[in-house]
C-alpha positions in Angstrom: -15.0 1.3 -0.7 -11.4 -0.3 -0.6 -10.4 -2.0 -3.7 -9.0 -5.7 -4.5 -5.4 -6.5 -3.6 -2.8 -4.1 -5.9 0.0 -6.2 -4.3 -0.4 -9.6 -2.6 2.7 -11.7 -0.6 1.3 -14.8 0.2 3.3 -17.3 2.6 6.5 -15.4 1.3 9.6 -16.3 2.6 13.1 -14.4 1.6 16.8 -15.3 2.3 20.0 -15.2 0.7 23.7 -16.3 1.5 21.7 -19.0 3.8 20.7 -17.0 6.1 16.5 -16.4 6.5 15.4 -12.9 6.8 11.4 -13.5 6.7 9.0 -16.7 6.4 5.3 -17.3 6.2 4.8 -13.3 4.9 1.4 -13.3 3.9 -0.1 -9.2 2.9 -2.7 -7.9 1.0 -2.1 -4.1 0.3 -6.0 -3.2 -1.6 -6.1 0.1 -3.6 -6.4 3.2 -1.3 -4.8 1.6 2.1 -2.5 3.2 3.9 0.1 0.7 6.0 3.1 1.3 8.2 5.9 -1.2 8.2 7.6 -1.0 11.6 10.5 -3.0 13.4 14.1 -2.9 14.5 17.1 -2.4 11.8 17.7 -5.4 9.8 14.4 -6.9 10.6 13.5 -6.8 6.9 11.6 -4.0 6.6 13.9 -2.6 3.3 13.7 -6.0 1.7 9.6 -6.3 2.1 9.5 -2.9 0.5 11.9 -4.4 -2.5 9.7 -7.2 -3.0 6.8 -5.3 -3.3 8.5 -3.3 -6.0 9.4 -6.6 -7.9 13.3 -5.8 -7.4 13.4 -9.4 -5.5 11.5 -12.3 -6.1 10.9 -14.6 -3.1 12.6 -17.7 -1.9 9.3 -19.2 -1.0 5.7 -18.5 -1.4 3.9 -16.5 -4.4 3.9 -12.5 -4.4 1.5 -10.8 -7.0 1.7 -7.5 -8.5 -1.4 -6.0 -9.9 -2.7 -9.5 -10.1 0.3 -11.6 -11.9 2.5 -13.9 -10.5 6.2 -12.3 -10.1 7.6 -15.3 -11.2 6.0 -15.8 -14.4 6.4 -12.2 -15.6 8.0 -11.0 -18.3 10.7 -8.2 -17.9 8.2 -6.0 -20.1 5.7 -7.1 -17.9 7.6 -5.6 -14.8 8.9 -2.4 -16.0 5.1 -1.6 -16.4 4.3 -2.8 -13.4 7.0 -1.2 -11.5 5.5 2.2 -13.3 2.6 2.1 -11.6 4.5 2.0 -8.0 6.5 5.0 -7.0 9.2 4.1 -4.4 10.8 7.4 -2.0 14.3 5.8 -0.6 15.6 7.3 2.6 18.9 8.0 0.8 17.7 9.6 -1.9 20.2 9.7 -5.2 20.0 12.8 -7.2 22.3 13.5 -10.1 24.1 16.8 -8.8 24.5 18.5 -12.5 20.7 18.7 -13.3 18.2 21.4 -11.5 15.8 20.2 -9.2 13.2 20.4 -11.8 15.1 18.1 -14.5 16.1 15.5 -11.5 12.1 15.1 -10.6 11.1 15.1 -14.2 14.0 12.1 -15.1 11.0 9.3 -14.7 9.8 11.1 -17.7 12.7 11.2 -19.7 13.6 7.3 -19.2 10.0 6.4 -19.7 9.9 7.8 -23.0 6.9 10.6 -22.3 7.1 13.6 -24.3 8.1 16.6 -21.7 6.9 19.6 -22.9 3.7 18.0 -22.7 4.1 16.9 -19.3 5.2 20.3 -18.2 2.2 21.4 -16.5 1.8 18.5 -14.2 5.8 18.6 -13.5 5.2 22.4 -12.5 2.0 21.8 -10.3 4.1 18.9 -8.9 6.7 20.9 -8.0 4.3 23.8 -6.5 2.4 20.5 -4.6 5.6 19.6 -2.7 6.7 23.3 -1.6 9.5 23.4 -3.8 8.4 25.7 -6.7 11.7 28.4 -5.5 13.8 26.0 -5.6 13.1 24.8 -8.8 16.4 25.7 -10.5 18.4 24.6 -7.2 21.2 21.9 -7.6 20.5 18.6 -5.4 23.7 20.1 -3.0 22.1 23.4 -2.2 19.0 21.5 -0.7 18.5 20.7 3.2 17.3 17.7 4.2 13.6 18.0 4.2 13.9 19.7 0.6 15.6 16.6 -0.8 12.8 14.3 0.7 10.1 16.2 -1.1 12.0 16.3 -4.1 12.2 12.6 -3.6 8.6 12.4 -3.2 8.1 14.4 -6.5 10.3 12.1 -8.1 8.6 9.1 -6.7 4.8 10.1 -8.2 6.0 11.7 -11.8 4.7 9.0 -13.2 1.1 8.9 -11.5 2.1 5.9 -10.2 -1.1 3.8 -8.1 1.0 2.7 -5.3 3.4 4.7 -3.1 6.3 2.8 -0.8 8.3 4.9 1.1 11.3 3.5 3.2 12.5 5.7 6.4 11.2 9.2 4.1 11.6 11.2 7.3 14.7 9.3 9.3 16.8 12.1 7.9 14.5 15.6 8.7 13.3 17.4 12.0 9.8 16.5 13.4 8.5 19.4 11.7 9.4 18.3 8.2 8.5 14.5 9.2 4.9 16.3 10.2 4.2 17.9 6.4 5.8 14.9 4.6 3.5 12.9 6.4 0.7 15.4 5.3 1.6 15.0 1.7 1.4 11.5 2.0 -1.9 11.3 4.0 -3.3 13.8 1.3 -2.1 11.2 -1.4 -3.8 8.5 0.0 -7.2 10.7 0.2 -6.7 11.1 -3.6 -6.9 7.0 -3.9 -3.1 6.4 -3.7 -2.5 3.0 -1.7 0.6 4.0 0.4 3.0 1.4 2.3 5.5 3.2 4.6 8.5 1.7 6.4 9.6 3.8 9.5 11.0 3.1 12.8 9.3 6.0 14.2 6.6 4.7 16.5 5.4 8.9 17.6 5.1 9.5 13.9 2.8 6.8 13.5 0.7 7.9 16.3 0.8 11.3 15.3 -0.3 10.5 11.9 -3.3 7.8 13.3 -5.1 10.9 14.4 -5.5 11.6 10.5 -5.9 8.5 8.5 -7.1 5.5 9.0 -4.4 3.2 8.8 -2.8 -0.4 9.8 0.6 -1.4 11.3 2.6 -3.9 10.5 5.6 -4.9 12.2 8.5 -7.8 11.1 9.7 -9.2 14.5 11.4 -12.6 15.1 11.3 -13.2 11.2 7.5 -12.8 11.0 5.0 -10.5 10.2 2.0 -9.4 12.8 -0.5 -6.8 12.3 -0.9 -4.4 15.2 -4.3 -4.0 14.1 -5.8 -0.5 15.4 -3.5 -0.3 18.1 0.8 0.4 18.6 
């Protein structure tokens, strides 16, 4: 059975330098959902992803992460919650000096966990993604679809609850878009609540056939749910 709300936007509205991107926002993502976020460039569909990582707080309206009130949270309060979400970025940043391996397992590093005891899990993860032989490969030797699942990696080091992924495959052949959508479906099947921003309306049908999953889609500065249905 699908669990309570992990991340809740109710009546949110978000704007800056005066103009309004969004209004009247109101989404309940529940543990183990899977949603698309769809809609033309500049629609919004980066900046709903940010606010459900905490990065923004909203103009109007009250957005809750795992229950608390963004406002009224403390910055420790955050950085824990922000743990438990792992975010893949279309443009993913790697630091070009440090293998693969060491750019995956940085979450790690910054979070204080001890490595060599999380070097199992960093291996398996690294096997899990199809990236085990390039392990020891600098971020520049990778093609496209190798940094995405390197991104991916990156983005679940942690064990993190919920997974938001904005545009993962708007840089990669359909092929790759095909098995990074696999890993993701295969995440959710493990319990993972997964939120993904694409523009990619054949991806989303493709991957319908394999997960039960809603649509969302920011047009005219709103949010409508597509239901069942593109």
């Amino acid at each position: 059975m699908r669990g309570a709300g992990v991340i809740e936007l109710e009546n949110v509205a978000y704007g800056y330098d005066g103009g309004e991107v969004f209004a009247d926002v109101s989404l309940a993502l529940n543990a183990g959902s899977f949603h698309f976020l769809t809609g033309p460039s500049g629609s919004g569909k980066s900046t709903l992803l940010k606010l459900c990582y905490g990065v923004l707080v909203p103009t109007a309206g009250q957005l809750r992460l795992f229950g608390k009130d963004r406002r009224g949270m403390a910055r420790d309060d955050i950085a824990l919650a922000r743990r438990r979400i792992g975010v893949v970025h279309q443009d993913c940043q790697f630091l070009d000096h440090l293998s693969v391996s060491d750019n995956i397992a940085l979450p790690l590093m910054v979070s204080g966990r001890d490595l060599l005891a999380e070097d199992a899990n960093l291996s398996e993860l690294v096997g899990w993604v199809g990236l085990r032989d390039r392990a020891k490969a600098l971020p520049p030797e990778l093609s496209g679809g190798e940094r995405q699942r390197a991104a991916l990696a990156r983005a679940l080091i942690l064990s993190p609850e919920v997974v938001l992924a904005d545009e993962p495959t708007g840089n990669v052949d359909w092929e790759m878009s095909q098995r990074l959508m696999r890993l993701l479906i295969e995440l959710n099947r493990m319990g993972k609540t997964i939120l993904i921003a694409t523009h990619d309306l054949a991806l989303i049908r493709a991957a319908k056939a394999h997960v039960q999953a809603r649509v969302l889609r920011i047009a005219g500065r709103r949010l409508h749910l597509a239901g069942a249905d593109l």
